[in-house]
mmCIF file as Biopython writes it, N, C-alpha, C and O atoms, coordinates in Angstrom:
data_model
#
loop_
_atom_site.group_PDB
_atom_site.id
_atom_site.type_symbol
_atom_site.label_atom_id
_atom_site.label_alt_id
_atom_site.label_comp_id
_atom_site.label_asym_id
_atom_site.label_entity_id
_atom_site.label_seq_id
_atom_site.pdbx_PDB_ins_code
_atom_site.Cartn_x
_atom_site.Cartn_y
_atom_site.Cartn_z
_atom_site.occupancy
_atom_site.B_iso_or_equiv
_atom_site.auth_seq_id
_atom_site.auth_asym_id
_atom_site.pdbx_PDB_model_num
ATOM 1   N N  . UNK A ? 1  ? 5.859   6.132   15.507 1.0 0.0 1  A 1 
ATOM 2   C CA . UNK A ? 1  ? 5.246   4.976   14.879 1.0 0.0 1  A 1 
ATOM 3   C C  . UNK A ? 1  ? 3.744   5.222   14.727 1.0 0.0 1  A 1 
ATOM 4   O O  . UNK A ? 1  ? 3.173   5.949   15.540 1.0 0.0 1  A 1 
ATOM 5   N N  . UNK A ? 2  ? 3.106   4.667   13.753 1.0 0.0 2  A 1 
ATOM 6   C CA . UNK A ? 2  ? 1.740   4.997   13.670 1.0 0.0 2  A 1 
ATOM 7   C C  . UNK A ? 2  ? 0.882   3.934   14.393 1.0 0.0 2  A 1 
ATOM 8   O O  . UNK A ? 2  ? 1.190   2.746   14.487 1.0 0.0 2  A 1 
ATOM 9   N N  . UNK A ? 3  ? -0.552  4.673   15.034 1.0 0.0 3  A 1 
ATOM 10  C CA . UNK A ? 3  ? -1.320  3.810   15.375 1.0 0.0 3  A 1 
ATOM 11  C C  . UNK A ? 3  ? -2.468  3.535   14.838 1.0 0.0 3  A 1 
ATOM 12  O O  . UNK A ? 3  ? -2.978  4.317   14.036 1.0 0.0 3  A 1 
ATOM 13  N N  . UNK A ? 4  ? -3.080  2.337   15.208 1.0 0.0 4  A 1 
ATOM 14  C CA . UNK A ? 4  ? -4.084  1.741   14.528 1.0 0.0 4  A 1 
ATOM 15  C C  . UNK A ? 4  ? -5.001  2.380   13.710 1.0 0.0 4  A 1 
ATOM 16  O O  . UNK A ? 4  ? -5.459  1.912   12.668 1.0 0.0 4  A 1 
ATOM 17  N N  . UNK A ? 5  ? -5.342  3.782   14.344 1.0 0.0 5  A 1 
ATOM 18  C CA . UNK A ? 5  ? -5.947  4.588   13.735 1.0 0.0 5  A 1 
ATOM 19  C C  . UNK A ? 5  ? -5.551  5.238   12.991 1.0 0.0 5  A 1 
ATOM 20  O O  . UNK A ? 5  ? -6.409  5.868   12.373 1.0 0.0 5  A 1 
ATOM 21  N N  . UNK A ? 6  ? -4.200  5.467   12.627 1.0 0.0 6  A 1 
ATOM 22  C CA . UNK A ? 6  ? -3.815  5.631   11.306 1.0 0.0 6  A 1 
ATOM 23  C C  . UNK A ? 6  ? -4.053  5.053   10.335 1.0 0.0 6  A 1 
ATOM 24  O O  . UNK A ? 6  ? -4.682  5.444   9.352  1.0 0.0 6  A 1 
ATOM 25  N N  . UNK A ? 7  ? -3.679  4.293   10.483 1.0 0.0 7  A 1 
ATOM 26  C CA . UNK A ? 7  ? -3.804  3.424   9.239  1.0 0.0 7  A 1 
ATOM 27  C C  . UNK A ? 7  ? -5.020  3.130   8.838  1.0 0.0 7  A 1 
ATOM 28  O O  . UNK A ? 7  ? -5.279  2.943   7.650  1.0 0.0 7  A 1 
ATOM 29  N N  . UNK A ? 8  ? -6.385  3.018   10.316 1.0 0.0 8  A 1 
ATOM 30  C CA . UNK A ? 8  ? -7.503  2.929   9.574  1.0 0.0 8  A 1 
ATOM 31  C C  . UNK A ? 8  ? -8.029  4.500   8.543  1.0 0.0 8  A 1 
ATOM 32  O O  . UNK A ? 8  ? -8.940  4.498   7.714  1.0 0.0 8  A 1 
ATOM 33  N N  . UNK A ? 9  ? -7.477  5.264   8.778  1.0 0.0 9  A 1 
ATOM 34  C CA . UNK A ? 9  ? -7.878  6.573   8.055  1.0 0.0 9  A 1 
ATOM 35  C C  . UNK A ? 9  ? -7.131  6.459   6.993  1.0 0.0 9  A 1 
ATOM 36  O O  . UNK A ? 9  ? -7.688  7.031   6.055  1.0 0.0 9  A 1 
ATOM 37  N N  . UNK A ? 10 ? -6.061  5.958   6.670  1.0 0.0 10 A 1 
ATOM 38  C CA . UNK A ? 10 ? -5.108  5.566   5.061  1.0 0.0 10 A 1 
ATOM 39  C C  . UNK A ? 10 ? -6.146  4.882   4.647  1.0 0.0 10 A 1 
ATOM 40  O O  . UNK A ? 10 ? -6.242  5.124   3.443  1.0 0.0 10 A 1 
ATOM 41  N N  . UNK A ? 11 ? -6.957  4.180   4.964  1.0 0.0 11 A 1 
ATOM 42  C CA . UNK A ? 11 ? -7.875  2.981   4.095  1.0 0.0 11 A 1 
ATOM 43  C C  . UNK A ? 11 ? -9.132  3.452   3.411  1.0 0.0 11 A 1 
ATOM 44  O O  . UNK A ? 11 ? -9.677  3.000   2.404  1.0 0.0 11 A 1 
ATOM 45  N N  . UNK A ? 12 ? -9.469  4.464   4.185  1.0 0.0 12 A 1 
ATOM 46  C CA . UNK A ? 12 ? -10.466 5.085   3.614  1.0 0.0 12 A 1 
ATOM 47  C C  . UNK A ? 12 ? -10.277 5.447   2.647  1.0 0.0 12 A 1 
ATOM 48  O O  . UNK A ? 12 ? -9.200  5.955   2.334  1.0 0.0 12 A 1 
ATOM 49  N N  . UNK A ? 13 ? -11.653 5.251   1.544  1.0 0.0 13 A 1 
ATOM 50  C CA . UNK A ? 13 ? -11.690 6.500   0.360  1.0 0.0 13 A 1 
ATOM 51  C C  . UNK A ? 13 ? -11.805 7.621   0.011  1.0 0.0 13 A 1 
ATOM 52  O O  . UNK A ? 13 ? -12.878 8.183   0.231  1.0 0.0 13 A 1 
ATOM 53  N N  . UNK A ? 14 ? -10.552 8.447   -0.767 1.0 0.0 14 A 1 
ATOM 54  C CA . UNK A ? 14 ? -10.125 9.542   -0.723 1.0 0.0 14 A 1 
ATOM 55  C C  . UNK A ? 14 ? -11.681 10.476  -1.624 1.0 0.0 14 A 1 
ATOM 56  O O  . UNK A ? 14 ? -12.520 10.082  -2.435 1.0 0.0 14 A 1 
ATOM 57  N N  . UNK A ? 15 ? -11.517 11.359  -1.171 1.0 0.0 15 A 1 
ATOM 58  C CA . UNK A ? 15 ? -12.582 12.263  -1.635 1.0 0.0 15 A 1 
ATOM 59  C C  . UNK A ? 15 ? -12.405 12.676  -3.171 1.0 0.0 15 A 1 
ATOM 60  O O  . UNK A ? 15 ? -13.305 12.666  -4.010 1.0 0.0 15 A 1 
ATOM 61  N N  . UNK A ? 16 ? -11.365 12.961  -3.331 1.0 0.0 16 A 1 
ATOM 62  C CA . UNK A ? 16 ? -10.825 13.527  -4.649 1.0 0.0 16 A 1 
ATOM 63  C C  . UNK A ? 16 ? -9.496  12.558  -4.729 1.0 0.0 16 A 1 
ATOM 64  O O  . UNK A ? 16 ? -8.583  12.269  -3.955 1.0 0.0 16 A 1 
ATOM 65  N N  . UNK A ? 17 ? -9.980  12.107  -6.466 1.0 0.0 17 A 1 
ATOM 66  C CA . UNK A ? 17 ? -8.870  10.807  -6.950 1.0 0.0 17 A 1 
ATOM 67  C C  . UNK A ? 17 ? -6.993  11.788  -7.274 1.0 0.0 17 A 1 
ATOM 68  O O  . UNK A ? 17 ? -5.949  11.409  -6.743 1.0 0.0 17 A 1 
ATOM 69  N N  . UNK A ? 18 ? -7.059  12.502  -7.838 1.0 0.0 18 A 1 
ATOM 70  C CA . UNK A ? 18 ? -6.149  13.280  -7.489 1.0 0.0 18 A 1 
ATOM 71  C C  . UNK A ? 18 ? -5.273  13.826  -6.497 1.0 0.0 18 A 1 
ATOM 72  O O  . UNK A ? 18 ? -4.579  14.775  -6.864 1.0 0.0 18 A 1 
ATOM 73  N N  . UNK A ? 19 ? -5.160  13.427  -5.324 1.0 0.0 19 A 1 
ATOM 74  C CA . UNK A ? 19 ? -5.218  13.645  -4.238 1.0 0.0 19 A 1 
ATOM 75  C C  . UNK A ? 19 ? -4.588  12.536  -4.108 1.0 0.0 19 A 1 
ATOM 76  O O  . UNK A ? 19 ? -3.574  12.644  -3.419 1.0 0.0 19 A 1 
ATOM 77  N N  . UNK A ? 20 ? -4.873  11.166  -4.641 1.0 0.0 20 A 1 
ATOM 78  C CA . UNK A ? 20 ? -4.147  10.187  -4.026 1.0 0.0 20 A 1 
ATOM 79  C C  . UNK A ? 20 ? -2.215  10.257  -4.195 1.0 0.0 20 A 1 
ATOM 80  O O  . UNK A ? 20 ? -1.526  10.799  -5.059 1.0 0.0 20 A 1 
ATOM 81  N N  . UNK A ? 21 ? -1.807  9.424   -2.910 1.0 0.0 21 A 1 
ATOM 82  C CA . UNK A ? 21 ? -0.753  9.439   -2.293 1.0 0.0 21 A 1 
ATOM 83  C C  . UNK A ? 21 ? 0.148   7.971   -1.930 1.0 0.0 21 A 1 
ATOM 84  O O  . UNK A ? 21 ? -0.122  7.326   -0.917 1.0 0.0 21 A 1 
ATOM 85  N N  . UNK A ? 22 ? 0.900   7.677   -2.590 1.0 0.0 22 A 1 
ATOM 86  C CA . UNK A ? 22 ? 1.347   6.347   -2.589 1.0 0.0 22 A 1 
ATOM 87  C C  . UNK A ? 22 ? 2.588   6.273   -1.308 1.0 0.0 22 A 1 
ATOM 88  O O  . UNK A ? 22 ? 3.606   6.939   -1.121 1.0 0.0 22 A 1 
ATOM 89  N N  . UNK A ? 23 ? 1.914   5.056   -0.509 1.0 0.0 23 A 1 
ATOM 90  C CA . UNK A ? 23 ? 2.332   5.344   1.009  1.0 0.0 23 A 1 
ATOM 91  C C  . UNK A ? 23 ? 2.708   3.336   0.935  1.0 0.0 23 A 1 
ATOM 92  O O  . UNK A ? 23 ? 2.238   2.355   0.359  1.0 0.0 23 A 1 
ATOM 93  N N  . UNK A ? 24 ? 3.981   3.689   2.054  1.0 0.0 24 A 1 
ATOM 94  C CA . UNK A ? 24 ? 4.462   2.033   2.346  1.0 0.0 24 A 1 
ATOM 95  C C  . UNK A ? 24 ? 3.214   1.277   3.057  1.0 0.0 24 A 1 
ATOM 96  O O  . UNK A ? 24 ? 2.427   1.617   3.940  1.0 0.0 24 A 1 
ATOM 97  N N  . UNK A ? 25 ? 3.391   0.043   2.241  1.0 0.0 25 A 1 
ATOM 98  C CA . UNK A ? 25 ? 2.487   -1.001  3.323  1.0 0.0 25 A 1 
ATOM 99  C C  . UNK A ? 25 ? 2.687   -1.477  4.436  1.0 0.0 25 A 1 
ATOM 100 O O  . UNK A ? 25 ? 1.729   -1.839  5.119  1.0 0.0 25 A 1 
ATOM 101 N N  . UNK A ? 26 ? 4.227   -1.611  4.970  1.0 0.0 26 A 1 
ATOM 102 C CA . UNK A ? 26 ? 4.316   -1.602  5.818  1.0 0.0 26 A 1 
ATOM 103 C C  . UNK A ? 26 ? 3.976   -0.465  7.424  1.0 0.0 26 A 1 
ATOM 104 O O  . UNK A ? 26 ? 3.449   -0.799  8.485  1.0 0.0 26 A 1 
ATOM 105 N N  . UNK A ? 27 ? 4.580   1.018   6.961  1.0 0.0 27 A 1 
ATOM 106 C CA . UNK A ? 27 ? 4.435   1.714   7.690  1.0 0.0 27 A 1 
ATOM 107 C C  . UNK A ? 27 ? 3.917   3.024   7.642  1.0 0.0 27 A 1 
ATOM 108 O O  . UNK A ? 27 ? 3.956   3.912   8.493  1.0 0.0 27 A 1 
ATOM 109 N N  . UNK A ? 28 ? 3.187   2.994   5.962  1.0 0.0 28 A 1 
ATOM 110 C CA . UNK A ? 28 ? 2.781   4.096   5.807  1.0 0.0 28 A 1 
ATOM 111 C C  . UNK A ? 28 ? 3.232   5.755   5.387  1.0 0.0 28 A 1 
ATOM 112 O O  . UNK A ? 28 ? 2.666   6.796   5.055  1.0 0.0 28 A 1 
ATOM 113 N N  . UNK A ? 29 ? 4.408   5.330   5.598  1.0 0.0 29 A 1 
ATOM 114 C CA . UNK A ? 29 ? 5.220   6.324   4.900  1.0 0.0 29 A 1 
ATOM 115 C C  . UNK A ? 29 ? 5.130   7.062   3.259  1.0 0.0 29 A 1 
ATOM 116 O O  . UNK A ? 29 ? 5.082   6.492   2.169  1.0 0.0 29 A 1 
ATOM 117 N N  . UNK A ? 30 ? 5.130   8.567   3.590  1.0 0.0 30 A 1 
ATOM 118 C CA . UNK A ? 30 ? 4.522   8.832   1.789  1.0 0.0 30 A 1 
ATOM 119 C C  . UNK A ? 30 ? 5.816   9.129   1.357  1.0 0.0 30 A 1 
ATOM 120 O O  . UNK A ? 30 ? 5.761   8.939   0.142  1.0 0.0 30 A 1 
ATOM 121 N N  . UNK A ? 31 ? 7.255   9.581   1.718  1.0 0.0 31 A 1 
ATOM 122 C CA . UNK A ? 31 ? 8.495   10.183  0.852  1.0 0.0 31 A 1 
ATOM 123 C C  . UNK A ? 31 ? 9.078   8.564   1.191  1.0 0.0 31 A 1 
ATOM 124 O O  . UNK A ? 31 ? 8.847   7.712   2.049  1.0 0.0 31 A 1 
ATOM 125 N N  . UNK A ? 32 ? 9.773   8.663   0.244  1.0 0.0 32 A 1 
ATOM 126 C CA . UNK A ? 32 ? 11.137  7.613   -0.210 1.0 0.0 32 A 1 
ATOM 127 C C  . UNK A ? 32 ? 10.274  6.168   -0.483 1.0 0.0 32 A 1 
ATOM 128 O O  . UNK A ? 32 ? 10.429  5.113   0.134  1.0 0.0 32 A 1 
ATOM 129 N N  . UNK A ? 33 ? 9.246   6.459   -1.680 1.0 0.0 33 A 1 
ATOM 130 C CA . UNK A ? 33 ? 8.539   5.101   -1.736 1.0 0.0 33 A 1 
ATOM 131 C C  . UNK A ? 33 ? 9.277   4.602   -2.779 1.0 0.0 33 A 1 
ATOM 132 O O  . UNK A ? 33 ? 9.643   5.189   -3.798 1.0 0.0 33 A 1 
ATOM 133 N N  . UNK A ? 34 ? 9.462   3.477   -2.443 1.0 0.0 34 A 1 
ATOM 134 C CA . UNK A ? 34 ? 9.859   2.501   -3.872 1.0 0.0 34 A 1 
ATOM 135 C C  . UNK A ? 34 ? 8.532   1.640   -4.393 1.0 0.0 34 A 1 
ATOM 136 O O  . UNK A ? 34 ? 7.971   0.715   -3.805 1.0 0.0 34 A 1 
ATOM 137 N N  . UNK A ? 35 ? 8.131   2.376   -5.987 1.0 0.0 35 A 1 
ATOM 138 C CA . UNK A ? 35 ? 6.449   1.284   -6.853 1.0 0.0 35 A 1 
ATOM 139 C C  . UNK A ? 35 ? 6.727   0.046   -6.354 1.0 0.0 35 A 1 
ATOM 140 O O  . UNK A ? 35 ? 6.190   -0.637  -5.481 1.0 0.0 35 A 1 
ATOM 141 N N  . UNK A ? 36 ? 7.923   -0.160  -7.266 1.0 0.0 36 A 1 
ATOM 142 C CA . UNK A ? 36 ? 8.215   -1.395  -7.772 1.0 0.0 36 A 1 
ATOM 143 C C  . UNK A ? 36 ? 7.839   -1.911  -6.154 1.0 0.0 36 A 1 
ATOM 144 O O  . UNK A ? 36 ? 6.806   -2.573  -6.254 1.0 0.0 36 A 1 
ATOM 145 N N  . UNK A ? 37 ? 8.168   -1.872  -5.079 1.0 0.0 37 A 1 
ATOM 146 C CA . UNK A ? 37 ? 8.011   -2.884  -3.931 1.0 0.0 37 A 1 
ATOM 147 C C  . UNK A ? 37 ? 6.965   -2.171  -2.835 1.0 0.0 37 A 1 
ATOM 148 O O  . UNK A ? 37 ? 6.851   -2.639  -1.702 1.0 0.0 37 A 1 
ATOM 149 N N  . UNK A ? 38 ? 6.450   -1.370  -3.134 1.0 0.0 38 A 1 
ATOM 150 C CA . UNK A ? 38 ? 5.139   -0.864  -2.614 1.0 0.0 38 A 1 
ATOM 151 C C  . UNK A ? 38 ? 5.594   -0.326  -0.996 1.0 0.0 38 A 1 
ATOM 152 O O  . UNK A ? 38 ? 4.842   -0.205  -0.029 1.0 0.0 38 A 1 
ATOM 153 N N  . UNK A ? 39 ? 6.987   -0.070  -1.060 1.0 0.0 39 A 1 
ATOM 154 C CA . UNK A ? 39 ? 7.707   -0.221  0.703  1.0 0.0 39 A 1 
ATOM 155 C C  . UNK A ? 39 ? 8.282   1.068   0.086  1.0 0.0 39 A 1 
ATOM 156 O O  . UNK A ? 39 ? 8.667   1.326   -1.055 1.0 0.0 39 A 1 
ATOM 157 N N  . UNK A ? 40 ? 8.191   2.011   1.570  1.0 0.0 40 A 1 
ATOM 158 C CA . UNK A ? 40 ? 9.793   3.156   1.576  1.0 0.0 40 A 1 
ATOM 159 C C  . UNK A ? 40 ? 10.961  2.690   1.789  1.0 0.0 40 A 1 
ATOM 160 O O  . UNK A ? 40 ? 11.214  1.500   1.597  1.0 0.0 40 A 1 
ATOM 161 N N  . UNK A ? 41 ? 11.814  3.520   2.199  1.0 0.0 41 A 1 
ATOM 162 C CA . UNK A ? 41 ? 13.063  3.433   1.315  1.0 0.0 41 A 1 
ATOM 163 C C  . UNK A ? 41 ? 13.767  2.275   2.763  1.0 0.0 41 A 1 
ATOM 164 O O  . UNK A ? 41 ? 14.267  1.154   2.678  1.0 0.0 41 A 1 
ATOM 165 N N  . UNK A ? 42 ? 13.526  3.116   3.925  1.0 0.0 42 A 1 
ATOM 166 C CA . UNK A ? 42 ? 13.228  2.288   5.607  1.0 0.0 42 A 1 
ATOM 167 C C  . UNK A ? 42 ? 13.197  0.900   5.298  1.0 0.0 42 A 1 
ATOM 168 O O  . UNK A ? 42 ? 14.165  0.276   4.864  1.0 0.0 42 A 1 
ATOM 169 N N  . UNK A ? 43 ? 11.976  0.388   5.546  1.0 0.0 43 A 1 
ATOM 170 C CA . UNK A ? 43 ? 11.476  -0.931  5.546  1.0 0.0 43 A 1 
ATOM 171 C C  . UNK A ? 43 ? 11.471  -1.664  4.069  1.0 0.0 43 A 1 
ATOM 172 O O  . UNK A ? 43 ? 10.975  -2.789  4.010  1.0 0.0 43 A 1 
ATOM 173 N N  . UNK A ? 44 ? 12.060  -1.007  2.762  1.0 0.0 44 A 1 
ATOM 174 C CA . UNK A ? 44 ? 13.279  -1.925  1.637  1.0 0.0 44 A 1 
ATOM 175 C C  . UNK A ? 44 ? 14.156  -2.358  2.375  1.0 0.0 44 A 1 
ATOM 176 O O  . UNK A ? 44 ? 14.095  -3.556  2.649  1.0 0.0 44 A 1 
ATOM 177 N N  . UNK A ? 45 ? 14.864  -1.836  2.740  1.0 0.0 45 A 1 
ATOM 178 C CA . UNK A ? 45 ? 16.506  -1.695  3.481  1.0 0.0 45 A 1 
ATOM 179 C C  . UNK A ? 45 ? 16.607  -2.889  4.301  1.0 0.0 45 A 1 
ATOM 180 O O  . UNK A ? 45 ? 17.387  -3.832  4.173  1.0 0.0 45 A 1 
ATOM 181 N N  . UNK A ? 46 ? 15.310  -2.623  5.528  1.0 0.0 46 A 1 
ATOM 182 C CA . UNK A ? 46 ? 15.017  -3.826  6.054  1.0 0.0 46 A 1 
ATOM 183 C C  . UNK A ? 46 ? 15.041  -4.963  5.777  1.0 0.0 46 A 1 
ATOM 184 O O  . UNK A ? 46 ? 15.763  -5.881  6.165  1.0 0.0 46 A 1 
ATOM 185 N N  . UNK A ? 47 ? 13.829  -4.895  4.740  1.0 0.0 47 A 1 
ATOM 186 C CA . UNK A ? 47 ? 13.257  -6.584  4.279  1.0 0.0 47 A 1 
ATOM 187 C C  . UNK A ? 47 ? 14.984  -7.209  3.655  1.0 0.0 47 A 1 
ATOM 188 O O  . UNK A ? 47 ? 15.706  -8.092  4.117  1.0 0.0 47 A 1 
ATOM 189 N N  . UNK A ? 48 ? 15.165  -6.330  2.495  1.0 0.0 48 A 1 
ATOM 190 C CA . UNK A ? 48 ? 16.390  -6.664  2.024  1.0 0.0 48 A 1 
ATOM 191 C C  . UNK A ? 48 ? 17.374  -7.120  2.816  1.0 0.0 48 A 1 
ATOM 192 O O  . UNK A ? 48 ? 17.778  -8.217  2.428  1.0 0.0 48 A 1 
ATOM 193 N N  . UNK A ? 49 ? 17.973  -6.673  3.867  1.0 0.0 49 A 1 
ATOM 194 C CA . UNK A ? 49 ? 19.228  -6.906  4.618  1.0 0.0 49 A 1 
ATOM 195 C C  . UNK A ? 49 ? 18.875  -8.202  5.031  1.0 0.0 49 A 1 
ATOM 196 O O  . UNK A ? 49 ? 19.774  -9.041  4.985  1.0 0.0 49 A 1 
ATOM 197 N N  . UNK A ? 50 ? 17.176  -8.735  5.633  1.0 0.0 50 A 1 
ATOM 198 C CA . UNK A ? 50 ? 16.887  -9.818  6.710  1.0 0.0 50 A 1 
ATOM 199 C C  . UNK A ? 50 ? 16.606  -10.795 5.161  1.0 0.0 50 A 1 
ATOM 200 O O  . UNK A ? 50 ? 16.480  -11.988 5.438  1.0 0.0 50 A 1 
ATOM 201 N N  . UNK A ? 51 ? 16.501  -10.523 3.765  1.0 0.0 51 A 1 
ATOM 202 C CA . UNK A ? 51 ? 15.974  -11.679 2.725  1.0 0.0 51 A 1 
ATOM 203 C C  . UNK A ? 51 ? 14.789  -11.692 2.537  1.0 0.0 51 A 1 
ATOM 204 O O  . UNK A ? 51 ? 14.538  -12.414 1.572  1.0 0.0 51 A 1 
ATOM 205 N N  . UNK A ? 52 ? 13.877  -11.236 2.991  1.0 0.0 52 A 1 
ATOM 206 C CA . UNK A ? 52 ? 12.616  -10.815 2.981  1.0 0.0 52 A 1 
ATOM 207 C C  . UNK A ? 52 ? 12.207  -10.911 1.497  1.0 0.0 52 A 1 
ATOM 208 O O  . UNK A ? 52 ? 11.375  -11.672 1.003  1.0 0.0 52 A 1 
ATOM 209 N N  . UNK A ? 53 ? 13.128  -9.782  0.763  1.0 0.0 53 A 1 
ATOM 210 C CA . UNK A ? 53 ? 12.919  -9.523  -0.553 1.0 0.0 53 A 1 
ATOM 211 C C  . UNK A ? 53 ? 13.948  -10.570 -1.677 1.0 0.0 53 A 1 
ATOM 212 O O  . UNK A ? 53 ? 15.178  -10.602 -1.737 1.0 0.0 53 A 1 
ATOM 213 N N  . UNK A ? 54 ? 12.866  -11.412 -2.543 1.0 0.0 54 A 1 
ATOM 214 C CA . UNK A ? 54 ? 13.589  -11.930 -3.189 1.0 0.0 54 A 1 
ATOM 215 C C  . UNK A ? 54 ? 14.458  -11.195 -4.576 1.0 0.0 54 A 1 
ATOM 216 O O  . UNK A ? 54 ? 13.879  -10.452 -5.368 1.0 0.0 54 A 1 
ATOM 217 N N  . UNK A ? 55 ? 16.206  -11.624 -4.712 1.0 0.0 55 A 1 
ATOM 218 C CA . UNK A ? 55 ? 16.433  -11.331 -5.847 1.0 0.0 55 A 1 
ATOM 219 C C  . UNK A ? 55 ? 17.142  -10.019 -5.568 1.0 0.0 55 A 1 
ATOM 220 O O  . UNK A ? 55 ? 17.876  -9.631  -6.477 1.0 0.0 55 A 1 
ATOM 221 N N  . UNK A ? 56 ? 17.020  -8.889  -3.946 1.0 0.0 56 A 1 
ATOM 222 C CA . UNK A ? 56 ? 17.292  -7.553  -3.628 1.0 0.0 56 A 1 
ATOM 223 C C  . UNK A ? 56 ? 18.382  -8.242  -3.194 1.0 0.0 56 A 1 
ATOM 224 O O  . UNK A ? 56 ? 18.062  -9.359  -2.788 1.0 0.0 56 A 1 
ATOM 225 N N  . UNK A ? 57 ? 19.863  -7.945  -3.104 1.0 0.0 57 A 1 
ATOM 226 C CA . UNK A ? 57 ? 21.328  -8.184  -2.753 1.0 0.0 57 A 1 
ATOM 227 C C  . UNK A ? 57 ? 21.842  -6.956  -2.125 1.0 0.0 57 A 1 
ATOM 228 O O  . UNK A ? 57 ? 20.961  -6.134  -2.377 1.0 0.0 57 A 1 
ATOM 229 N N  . UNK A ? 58 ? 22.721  -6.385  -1.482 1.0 0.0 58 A 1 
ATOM 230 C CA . UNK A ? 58 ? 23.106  -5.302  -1.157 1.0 0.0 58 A 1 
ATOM 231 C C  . UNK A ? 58 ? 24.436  -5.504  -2.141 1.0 0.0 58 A 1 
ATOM 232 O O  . UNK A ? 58 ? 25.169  -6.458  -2.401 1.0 0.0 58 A 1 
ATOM 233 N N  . UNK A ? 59 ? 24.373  -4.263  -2.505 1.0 0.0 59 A 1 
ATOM 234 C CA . UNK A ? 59 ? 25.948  -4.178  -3.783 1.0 0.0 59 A 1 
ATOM 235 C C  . UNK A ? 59 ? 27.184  -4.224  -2.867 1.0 0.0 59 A 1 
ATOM 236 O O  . UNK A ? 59 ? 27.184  -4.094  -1.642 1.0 0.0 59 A 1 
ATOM 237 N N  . UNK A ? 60 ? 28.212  -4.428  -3.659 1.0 0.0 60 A 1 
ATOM 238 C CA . UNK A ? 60 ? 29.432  -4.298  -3.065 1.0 0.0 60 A 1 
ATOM 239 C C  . UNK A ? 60 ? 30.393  -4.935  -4.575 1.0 0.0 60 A 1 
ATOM 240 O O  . UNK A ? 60 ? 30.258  -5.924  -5.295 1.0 0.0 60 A 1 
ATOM 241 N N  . UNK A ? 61 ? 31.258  -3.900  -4.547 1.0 0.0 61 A 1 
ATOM 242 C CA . UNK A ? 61 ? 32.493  -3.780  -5.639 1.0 0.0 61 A 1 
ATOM 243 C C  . UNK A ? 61 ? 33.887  -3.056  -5.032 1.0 0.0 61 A 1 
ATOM 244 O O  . UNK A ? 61 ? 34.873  -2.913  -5.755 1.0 0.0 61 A 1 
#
């Protein structure tokens, strides 16, 4: 899990704009980001299952 000081070093401004890295708001995570909800793939799953996210359903057919 990350600590405080992680995340304060995610906040900082990156030196080179190129370089930037699209990371969950929740936990910071850079692989399995979903734009559209600014969350990885983890803490989607989450919010979704608890309703968190409006309109996200888990499929089933």
């Amino acid at each position: 899990m990350a600590t405080a000081a992680d995340f304060a070093k995610l906040n900082r401004a990156q030196k080179f704009a190129c370089r930037h890295r699209n990371r969950c708001k929740v936990c910071g995570r850079a692989r399995g980001y979903y734009r559209k909800f600014e969350l990885c793939r983890i803490c989607l799953r989450l919010y979704a299952l608890r309703g968190d996210i409006p309109g996200v359903l888990k499929a089933s057919w």
